[in-house]
N, CA, C and O atoms as a Tripos MOL2 file, in Angstrom:
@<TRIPOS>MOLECULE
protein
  304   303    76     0     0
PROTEIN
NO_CHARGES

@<TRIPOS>ATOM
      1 N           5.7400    5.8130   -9.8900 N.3       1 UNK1
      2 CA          6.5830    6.8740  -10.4100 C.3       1 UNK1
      3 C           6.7040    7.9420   -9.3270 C.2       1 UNK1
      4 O           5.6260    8.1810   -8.7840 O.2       1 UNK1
      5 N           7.4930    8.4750   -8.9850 N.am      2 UNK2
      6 CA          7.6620    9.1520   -8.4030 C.3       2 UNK2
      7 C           9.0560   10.4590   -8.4210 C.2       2 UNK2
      8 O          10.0910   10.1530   -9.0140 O.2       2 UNK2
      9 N           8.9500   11.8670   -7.7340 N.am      3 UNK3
     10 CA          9.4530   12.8880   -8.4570 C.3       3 UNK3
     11 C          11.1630   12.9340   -7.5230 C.2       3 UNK3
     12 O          11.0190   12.8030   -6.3080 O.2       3 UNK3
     13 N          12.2160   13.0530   -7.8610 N.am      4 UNK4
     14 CA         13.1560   13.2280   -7.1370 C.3       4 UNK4
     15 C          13.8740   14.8010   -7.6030 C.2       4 UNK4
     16 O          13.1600   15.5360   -8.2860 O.2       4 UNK4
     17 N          15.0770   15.2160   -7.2770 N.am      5 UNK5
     18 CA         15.8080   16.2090   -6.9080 C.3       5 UNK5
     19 C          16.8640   15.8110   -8.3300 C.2       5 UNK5
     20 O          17.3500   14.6830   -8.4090 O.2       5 UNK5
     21 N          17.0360   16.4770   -9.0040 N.am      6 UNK6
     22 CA         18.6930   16.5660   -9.7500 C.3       6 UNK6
     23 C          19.6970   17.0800   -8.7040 C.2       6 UNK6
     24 O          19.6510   18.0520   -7.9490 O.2       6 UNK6
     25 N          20.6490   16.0890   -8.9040 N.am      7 UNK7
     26 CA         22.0770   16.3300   -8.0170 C.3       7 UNK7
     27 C          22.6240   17.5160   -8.4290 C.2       7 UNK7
     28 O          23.2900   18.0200   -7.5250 O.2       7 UNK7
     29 N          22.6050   18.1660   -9.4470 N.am      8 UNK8
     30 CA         23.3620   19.1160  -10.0450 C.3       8 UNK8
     31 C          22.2280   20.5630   -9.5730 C.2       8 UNK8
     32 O          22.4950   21.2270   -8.5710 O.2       8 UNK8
     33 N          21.6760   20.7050   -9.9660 N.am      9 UNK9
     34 CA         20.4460   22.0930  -10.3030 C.3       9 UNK9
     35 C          19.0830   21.5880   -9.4380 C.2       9 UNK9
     36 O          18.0080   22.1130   -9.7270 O.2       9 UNK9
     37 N          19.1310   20.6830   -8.4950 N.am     10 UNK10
     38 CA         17.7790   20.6460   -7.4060 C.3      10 UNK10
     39 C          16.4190   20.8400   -8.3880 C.2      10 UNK10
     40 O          15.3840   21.1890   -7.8190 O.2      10 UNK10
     41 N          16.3980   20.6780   -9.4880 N.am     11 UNK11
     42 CA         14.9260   20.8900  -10.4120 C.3      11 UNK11
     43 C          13.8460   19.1470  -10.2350 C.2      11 UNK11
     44 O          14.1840   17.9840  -10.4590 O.2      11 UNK11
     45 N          12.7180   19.6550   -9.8190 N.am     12 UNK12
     46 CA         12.0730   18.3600   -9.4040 C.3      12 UNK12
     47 C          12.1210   17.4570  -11.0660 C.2      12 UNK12
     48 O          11.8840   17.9520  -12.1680 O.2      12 UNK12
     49 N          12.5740   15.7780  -10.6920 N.am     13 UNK13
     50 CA         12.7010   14.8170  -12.1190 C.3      13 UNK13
     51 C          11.8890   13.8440  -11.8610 C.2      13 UNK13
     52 O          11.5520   13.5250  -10.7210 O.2      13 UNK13
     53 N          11.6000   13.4230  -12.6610 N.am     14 UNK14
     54 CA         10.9100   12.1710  -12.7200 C.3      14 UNK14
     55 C          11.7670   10.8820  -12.6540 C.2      14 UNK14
     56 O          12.6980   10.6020  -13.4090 O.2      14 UNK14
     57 N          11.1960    9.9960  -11.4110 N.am     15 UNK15
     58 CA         12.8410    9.0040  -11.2670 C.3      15 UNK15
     59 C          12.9010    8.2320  -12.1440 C.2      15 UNK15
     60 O          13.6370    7.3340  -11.7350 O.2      15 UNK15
     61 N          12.3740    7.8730  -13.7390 N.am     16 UNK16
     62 CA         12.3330    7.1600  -14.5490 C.3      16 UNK16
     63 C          13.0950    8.1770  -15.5180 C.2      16 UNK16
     64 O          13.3410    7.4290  -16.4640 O.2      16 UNK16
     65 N          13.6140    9.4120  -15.8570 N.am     17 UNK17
     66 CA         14.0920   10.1080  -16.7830 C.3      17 UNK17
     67 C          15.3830    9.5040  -16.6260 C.2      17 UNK17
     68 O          15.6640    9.0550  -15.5150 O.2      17 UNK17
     69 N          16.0240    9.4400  -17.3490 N.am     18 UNK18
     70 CA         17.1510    9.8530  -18.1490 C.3      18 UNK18
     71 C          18.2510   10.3850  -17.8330 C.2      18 UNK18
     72 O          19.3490    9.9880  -17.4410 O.2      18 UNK18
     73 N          17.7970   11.2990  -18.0570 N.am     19 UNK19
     74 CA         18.5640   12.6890  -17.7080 C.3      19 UNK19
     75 C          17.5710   13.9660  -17.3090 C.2      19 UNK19
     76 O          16.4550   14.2460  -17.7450 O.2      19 UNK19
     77 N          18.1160   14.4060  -16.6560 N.am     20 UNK20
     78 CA         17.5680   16.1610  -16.4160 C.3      20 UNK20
     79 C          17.1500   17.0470  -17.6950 C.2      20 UNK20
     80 O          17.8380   17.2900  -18.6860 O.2      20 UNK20
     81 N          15.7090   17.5050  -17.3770 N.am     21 UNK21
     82 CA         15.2950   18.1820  -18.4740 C.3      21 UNK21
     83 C          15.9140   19.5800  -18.6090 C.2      21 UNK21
     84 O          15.9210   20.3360  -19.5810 O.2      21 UNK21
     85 N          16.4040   19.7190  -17.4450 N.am     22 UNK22
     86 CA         17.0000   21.4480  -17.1220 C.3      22 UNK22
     87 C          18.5510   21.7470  -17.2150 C.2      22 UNK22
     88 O          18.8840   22.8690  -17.5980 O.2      22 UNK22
     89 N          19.2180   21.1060  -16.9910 N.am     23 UNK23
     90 CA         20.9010   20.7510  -16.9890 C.3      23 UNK23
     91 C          21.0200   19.2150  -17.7030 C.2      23 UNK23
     92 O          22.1390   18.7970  -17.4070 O.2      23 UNK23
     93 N          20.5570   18.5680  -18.2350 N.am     24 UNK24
     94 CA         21.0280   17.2960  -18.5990 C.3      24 UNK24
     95 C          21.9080   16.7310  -18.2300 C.2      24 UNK24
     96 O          22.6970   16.1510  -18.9770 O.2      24 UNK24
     97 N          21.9990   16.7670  -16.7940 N.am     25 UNK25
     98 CA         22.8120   15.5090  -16.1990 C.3      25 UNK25
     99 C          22.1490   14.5550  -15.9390 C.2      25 UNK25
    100 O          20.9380   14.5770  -15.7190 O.2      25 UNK25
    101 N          23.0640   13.3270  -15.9310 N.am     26 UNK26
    102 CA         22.2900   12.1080  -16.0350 C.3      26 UNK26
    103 C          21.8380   11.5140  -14.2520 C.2      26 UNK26
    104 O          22.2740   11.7740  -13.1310 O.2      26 UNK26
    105 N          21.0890   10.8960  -14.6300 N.am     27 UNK27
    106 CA         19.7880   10.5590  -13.2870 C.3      27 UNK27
    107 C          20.7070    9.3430  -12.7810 C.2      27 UNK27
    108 O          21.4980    8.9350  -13.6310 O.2      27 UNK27
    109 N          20.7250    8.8300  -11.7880 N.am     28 UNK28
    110 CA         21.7570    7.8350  -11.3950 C.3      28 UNK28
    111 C          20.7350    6.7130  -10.2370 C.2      28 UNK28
    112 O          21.0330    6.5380   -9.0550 O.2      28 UNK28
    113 N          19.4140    6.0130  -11.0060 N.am     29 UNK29
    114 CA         18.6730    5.9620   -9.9040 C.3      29 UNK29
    115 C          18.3860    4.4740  -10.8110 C.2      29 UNK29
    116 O          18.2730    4.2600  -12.0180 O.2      29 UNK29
    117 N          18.3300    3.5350   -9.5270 N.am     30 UNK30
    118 CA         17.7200    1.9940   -9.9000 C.3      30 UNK30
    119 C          16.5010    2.3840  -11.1970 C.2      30 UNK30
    120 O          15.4060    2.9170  -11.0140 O.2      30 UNK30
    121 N          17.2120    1.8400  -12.7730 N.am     31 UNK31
    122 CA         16.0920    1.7210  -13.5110 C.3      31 UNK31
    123 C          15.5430    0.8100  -13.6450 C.2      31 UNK31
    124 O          16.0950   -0.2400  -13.3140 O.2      31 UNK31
    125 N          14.2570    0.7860  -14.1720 N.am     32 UNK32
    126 CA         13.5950   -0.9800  -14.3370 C.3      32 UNK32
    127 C          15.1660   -1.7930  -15.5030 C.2      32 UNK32
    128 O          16.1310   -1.3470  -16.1250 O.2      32 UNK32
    129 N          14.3850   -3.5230  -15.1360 N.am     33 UNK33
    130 CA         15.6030   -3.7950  -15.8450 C.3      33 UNK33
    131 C          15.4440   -3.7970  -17.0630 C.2      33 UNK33
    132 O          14.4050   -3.1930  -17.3280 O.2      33 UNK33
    133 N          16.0280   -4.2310  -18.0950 N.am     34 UNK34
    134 CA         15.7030   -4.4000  -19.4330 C.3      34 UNK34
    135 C          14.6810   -5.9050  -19.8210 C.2      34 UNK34
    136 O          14.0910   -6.0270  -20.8950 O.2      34 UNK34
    137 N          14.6460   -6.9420  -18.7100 N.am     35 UNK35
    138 CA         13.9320   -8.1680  -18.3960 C.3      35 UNK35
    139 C          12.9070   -7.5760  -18.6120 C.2      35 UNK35
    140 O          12.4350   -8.4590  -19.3280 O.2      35 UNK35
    141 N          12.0820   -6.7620  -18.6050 N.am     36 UNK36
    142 CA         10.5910   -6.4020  -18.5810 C.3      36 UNK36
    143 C          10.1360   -6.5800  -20.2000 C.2      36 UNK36
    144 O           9.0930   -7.2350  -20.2300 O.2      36 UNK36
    145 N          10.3890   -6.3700  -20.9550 N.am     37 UNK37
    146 CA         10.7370   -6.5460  -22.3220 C.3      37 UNK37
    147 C          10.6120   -7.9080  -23.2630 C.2      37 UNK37
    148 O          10.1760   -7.9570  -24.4130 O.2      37 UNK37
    149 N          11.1520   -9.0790  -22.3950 N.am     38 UNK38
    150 CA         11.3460   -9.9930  -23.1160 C.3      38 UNK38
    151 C          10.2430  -11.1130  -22.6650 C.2      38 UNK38
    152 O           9.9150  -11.6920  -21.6290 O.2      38 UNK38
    153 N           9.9300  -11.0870  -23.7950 N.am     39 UNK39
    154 CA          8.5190  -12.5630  -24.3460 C.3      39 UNK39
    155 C           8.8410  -13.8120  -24.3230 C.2      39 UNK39
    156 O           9.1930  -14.2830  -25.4050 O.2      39 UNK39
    157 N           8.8300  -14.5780  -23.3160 N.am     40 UNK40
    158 CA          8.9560  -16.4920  -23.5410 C.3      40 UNK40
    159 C           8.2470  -16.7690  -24.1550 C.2      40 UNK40
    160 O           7.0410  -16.6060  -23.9650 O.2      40 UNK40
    161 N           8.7820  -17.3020  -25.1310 N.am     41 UNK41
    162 CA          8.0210  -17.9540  -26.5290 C.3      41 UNK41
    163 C           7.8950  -19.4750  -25.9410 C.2      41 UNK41
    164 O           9.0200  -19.9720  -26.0110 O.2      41 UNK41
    165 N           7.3350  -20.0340  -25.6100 N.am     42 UNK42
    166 CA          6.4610  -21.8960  -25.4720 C.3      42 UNK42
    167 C           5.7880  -22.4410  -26.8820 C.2      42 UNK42
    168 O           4.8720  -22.0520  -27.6070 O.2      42 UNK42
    169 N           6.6920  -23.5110  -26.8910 N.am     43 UNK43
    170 CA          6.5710  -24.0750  -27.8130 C.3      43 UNK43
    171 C           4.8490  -25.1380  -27.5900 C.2      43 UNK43
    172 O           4.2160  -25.7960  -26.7650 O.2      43 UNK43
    173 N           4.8240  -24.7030  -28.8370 N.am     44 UNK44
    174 CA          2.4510  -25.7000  -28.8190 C.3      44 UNK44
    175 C           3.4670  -26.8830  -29.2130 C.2      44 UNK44
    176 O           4.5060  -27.0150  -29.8600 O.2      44 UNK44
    177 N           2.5000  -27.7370  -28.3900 N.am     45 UNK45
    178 CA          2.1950  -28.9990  -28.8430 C.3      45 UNK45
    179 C           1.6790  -29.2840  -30.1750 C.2      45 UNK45
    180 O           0.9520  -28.5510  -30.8460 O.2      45 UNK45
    181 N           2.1690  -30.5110  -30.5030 N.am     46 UNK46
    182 CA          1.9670  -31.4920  -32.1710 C.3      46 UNK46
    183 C           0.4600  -30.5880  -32.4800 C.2      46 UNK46
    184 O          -0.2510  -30.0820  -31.6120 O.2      46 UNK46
    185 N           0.2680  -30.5690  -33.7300 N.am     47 UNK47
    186 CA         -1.1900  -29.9080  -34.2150 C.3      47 UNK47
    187 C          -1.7650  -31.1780  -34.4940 C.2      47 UNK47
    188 O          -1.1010  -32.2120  -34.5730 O.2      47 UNK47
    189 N          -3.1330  -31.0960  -34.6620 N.am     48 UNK48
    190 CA         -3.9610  -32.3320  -35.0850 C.3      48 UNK48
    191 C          -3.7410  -32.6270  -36.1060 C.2      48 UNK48
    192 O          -4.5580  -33.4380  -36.5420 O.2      48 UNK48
    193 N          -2.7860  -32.2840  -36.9390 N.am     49 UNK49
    194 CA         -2.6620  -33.2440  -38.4890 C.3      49 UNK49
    195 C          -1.4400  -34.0690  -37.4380 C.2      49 UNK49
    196 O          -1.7800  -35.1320  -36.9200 O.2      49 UNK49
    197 N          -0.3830  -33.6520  -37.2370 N.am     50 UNK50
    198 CA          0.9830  -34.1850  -36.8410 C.3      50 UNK50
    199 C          -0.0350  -35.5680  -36.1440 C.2      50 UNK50
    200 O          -0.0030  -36.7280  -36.5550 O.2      50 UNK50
    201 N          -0.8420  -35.0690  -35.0770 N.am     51 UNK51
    202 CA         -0.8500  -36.5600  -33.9790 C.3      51 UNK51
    203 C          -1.6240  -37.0160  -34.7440 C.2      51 UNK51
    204 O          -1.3950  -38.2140  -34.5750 O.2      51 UNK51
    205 N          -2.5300  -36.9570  -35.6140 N.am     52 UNK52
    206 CA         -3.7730  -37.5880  -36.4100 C.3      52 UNK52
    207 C          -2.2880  -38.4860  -37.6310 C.2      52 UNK52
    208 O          -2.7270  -39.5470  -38.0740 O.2      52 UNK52
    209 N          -1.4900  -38.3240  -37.8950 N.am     53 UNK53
    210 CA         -0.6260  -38.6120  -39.1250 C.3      53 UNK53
    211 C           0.4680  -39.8480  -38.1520 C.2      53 UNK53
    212 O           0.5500  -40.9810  -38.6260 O.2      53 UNK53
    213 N           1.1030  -39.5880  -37.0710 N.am     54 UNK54
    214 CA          1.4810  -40.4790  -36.2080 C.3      54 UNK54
    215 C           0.8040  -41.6390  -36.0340 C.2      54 UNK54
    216 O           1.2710  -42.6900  -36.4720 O.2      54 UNK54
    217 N          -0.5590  -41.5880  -35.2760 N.am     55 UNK55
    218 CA         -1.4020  -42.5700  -35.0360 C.3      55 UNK55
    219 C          -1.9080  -43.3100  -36.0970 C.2      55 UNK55
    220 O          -2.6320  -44.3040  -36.0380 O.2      55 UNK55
    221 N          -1.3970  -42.6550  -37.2170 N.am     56 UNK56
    222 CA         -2.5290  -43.6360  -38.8980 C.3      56 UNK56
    223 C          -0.4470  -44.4170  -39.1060 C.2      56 UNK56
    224 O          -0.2040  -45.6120  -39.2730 O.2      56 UNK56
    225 N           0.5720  -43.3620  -39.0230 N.am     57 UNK57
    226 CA          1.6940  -44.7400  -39.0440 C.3      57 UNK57
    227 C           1.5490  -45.5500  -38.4530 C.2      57 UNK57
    228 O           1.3610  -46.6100  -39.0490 O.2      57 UNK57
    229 N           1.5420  -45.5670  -36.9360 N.am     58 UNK58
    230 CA          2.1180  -46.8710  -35.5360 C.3      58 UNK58
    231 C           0.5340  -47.6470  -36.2580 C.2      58 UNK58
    232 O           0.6130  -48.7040  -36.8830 O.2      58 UNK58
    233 N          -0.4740  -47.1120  -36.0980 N.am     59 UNK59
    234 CA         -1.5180  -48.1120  -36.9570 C.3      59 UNK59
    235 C          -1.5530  -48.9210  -38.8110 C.2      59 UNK59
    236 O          -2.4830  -49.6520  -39.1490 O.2      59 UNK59
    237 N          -0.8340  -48.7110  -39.3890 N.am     60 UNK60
    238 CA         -0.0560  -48.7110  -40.3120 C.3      60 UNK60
    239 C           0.8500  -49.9070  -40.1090 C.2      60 UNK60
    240 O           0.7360  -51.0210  -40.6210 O.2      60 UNK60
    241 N           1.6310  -49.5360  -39.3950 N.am     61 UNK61
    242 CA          2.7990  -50.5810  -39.0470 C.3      61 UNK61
    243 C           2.5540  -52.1820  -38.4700 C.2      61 UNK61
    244 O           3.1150  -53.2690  -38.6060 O.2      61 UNK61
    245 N           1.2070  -51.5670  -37.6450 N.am     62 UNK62
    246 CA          0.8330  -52.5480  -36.6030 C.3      62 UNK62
    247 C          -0.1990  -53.3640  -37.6900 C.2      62 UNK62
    248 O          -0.4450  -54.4830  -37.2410 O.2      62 UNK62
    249 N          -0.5130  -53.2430  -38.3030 N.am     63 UNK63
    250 CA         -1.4070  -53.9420  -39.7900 C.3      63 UNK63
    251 C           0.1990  -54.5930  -40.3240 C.2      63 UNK63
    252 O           0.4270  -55.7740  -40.0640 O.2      63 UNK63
    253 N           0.8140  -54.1150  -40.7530 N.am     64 UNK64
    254 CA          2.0020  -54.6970  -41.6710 C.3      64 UNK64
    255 C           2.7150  -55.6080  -40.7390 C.2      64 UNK64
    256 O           2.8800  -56.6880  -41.3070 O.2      64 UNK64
    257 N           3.0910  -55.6070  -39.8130 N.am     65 UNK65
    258 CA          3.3630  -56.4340  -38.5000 C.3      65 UNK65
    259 C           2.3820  -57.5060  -38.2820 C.2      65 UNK65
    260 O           2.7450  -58.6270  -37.9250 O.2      65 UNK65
    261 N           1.0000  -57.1610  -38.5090 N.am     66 UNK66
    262 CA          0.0140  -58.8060  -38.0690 C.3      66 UNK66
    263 C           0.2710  -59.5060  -39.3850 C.2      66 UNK66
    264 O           0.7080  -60.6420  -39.1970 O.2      66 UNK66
    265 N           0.0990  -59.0900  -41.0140 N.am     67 UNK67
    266 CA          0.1800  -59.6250  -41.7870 C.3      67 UNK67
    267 C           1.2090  -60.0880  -42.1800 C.2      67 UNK67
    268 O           0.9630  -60.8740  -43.0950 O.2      67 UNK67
    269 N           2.4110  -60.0070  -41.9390 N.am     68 UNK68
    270 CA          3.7910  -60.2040  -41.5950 C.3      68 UNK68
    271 C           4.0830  -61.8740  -40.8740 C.2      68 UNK68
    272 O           4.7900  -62.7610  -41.3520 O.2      68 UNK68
    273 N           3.3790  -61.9040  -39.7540 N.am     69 UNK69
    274 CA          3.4500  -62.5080  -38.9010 C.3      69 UNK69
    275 C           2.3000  -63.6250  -39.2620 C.2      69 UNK69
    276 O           2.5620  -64.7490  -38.8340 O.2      69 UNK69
    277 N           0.8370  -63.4630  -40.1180 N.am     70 UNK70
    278 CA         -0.0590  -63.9770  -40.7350 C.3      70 UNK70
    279 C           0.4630  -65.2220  -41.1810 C.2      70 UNK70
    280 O           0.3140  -66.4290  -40.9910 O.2      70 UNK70
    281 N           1.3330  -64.1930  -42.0510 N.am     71 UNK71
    282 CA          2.4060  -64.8680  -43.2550 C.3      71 UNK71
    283 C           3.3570  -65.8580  -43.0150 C.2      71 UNK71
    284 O           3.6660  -66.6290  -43.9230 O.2      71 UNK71
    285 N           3.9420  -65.9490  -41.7290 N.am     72 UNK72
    286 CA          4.5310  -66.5980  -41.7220 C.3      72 UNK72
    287 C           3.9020  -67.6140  -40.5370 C.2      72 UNK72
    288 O           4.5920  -68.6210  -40.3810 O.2      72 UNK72
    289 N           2.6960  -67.5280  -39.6620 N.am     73 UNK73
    290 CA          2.1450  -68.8620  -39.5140 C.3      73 UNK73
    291 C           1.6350  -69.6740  -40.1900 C.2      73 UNK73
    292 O           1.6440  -70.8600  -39.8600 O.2      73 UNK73
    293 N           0.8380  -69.0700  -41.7470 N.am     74 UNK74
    294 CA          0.5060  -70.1490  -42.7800 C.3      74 UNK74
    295 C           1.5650  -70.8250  -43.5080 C.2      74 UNK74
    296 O           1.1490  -71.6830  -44.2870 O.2      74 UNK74
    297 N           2.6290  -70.6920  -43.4680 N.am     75 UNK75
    298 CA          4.2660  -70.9350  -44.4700 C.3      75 UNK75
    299 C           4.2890  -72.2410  -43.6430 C.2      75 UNK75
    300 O           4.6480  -73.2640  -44.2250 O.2      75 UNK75
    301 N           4.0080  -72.2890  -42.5980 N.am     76 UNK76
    302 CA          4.6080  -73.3130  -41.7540 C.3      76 UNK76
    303 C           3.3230  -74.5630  -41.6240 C.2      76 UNK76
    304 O           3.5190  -75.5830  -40.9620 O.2      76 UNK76
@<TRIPOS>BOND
     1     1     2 1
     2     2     3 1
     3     3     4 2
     4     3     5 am
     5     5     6 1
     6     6     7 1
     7     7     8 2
     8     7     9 am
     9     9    10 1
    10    10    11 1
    11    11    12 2
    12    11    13 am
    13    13    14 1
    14    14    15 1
    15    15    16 2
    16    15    17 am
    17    17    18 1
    18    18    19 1
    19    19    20 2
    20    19    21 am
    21    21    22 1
    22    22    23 1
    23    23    24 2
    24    23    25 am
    25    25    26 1
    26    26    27 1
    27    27    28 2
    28    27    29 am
    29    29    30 1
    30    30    31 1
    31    31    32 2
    32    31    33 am
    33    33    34 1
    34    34    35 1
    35    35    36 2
    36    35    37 am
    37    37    38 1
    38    38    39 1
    39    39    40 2
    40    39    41 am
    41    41    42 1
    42    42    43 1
    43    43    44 2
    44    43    45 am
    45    45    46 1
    46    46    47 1
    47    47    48 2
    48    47    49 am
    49    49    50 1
    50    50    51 1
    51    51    52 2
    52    51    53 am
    53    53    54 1
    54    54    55 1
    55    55    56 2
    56    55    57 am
    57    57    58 1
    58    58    59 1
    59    59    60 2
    60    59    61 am
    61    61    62 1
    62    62    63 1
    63    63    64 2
    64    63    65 am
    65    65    66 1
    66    66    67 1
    67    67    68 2
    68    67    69 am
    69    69    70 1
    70    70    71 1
    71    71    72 2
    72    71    73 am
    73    73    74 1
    74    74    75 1
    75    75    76 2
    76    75    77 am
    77    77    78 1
    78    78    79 1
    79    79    80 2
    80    79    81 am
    81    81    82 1
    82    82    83 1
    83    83    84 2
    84    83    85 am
    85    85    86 1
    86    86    87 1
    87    87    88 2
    88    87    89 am
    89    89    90 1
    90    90    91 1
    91    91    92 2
    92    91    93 am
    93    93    94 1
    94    94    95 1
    95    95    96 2
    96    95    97 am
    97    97    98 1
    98    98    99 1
    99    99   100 2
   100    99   101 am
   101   101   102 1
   102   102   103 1
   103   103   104 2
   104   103   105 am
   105   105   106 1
   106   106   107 1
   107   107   108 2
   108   107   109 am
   109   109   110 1
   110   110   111 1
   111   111   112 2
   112   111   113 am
   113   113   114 1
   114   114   115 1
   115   115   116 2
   116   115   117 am
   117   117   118 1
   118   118   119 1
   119   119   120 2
   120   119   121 am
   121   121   122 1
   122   122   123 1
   123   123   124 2
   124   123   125 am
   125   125   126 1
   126   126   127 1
   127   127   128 2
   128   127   129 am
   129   129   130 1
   130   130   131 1
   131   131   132 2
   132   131   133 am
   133   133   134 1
   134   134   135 1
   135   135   136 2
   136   135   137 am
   137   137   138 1
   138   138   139 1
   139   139   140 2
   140   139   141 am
   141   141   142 1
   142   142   143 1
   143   143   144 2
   144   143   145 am
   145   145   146 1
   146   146   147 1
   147   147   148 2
   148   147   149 am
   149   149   150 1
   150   150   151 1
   151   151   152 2
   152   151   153 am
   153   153   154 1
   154   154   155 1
   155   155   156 2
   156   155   157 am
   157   157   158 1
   158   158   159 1
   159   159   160 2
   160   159   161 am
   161   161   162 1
   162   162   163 1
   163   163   164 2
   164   163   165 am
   165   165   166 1
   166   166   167 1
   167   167   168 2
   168   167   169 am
   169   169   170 1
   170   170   171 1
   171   171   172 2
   172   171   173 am
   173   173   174 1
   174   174   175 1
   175   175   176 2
   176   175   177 am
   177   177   178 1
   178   178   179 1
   179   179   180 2
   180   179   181 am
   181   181   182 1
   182   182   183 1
   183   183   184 2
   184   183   185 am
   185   185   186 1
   186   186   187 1
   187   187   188 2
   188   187   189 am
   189   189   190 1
   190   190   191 1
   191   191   192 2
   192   191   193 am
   193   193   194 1
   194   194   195 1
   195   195   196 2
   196   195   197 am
   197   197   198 1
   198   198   199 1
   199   199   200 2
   200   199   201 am
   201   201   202 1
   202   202   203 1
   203   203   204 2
   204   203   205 am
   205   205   206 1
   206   206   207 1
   207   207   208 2
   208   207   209 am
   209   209   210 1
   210   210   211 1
   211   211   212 2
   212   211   213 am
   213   213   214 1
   214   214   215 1
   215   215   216 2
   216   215   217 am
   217   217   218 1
   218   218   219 1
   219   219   220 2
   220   219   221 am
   221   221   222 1
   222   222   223 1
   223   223   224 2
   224   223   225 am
   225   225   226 1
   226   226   227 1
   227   227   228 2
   228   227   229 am
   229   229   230 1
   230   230   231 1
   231   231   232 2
   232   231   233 am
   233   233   234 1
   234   234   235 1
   235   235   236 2
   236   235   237 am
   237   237   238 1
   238   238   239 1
   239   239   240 2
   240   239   241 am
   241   241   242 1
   242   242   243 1
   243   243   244 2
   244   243   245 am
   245   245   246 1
   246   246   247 1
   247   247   248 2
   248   247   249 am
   249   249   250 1
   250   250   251 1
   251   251   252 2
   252   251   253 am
   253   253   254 1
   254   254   255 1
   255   255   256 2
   256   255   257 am
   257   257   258 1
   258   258   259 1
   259   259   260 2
   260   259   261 am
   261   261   262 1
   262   262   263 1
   263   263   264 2
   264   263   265 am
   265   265   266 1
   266   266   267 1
   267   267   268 2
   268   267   269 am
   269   269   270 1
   270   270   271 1
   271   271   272 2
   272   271   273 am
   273   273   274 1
   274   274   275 1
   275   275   276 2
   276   275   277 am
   277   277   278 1
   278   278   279 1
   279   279   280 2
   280   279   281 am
   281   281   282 1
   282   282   283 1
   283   283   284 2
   284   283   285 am
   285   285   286 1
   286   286   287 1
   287   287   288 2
   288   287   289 am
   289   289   290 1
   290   290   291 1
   291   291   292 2
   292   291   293 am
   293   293   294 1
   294   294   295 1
   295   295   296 2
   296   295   297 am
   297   297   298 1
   298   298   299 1
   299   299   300 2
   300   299   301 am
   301   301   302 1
   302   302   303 1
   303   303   304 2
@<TRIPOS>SUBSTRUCTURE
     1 UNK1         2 RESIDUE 1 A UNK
     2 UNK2         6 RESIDUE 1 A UNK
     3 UNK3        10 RESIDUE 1 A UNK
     4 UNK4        14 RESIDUE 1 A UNK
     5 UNK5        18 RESIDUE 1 A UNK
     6 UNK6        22 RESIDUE 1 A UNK
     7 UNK7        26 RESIDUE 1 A UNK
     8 UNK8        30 RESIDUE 1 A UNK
     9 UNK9        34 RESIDUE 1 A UNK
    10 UNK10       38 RESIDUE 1 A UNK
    11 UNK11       42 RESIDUE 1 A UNK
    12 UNK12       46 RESIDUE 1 A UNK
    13 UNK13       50 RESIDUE 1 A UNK
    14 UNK14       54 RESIDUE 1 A UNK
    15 UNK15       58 RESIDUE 1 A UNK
    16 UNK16       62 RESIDUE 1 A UNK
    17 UNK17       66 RESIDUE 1 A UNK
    18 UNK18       70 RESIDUE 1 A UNK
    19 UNK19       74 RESIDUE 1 A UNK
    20 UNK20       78 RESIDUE 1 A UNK
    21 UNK21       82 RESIDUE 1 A UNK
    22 UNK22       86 RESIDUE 1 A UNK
    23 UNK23       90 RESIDUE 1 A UNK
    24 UNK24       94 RESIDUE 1 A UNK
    25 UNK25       98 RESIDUE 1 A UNK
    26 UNK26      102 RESIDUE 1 A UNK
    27 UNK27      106 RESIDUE 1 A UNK
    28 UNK28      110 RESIDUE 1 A UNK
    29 UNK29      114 RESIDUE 1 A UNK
    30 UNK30      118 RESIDUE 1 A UNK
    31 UNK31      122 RESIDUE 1 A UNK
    32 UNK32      126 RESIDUE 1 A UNK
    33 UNK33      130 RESIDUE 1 A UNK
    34 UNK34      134 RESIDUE 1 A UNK
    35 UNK35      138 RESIDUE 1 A UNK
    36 UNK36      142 RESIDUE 1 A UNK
    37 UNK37      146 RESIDUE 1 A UNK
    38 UNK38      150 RESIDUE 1 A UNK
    39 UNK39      154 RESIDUE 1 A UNK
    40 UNK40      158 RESIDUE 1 A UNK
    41 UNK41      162 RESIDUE 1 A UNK
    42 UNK42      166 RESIDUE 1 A UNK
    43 UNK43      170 RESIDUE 1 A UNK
    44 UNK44      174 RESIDUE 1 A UNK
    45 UNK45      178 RESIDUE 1 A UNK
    46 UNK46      182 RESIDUE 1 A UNK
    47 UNK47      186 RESIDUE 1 A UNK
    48 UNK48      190 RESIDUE 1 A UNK
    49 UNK49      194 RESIDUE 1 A UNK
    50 UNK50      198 RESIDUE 1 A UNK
    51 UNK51      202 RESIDUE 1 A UNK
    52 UNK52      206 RESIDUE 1 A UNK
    53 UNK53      210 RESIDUE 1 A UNK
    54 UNK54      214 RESIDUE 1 A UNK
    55 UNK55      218 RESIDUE 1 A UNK
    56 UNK56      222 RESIDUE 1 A UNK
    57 UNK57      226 RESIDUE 1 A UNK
    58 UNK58      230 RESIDUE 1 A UNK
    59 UNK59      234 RESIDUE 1 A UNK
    60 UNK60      238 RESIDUE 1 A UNK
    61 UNK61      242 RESIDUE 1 A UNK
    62 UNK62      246 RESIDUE 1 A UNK
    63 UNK63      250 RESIDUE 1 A UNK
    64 UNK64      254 RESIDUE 1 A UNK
    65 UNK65      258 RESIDUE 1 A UNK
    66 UNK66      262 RESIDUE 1 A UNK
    67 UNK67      266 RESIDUE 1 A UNK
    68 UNK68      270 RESIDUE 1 A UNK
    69 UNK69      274 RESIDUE 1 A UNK
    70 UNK70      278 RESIDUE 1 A UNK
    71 UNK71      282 RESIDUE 1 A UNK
    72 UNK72      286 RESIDUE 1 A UNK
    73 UNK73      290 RESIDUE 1 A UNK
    74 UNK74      294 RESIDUE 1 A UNK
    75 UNK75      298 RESIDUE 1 A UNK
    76 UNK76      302 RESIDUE 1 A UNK
């Protein structure tokens, strides 16, 4: 932070104001951007029910698939 000059009335400002506390003219000086502000939200990974509930389907399937297949080597 640091103090600069008003263009209008020379009263020492703070280069982050605004405007002038003494004449309120406005400050005309690189402000931070408004980017400072904003939160990237990242998405979490599957929770342990989701991957625990996946792995009991494809295991699930893969049972119904051998007996499936059981089934149809004894037919023959």
């Amino acid at each position: 932070m640091a103090l600069i000059n008003c263009p209008d009335c020379n009263t020492t400002v703070s280069d982050r104001a605004d405007k002038c506390p003494n004449c309120h003219c406005p400050i005309a000086v690189n402000t931070p951007q408004l980017n400072e502000n904003i939160k990237v939200i990242e998405k979490n990974s599957e929770g342990c029910f989701l991957q625990t509930l996946n792995i009991g389907c494809i295991f699930i399937l893969v049972i119904i698939v051998i007996i499936f297949i059981g089934s149809l080597l004894t037919a023959l």
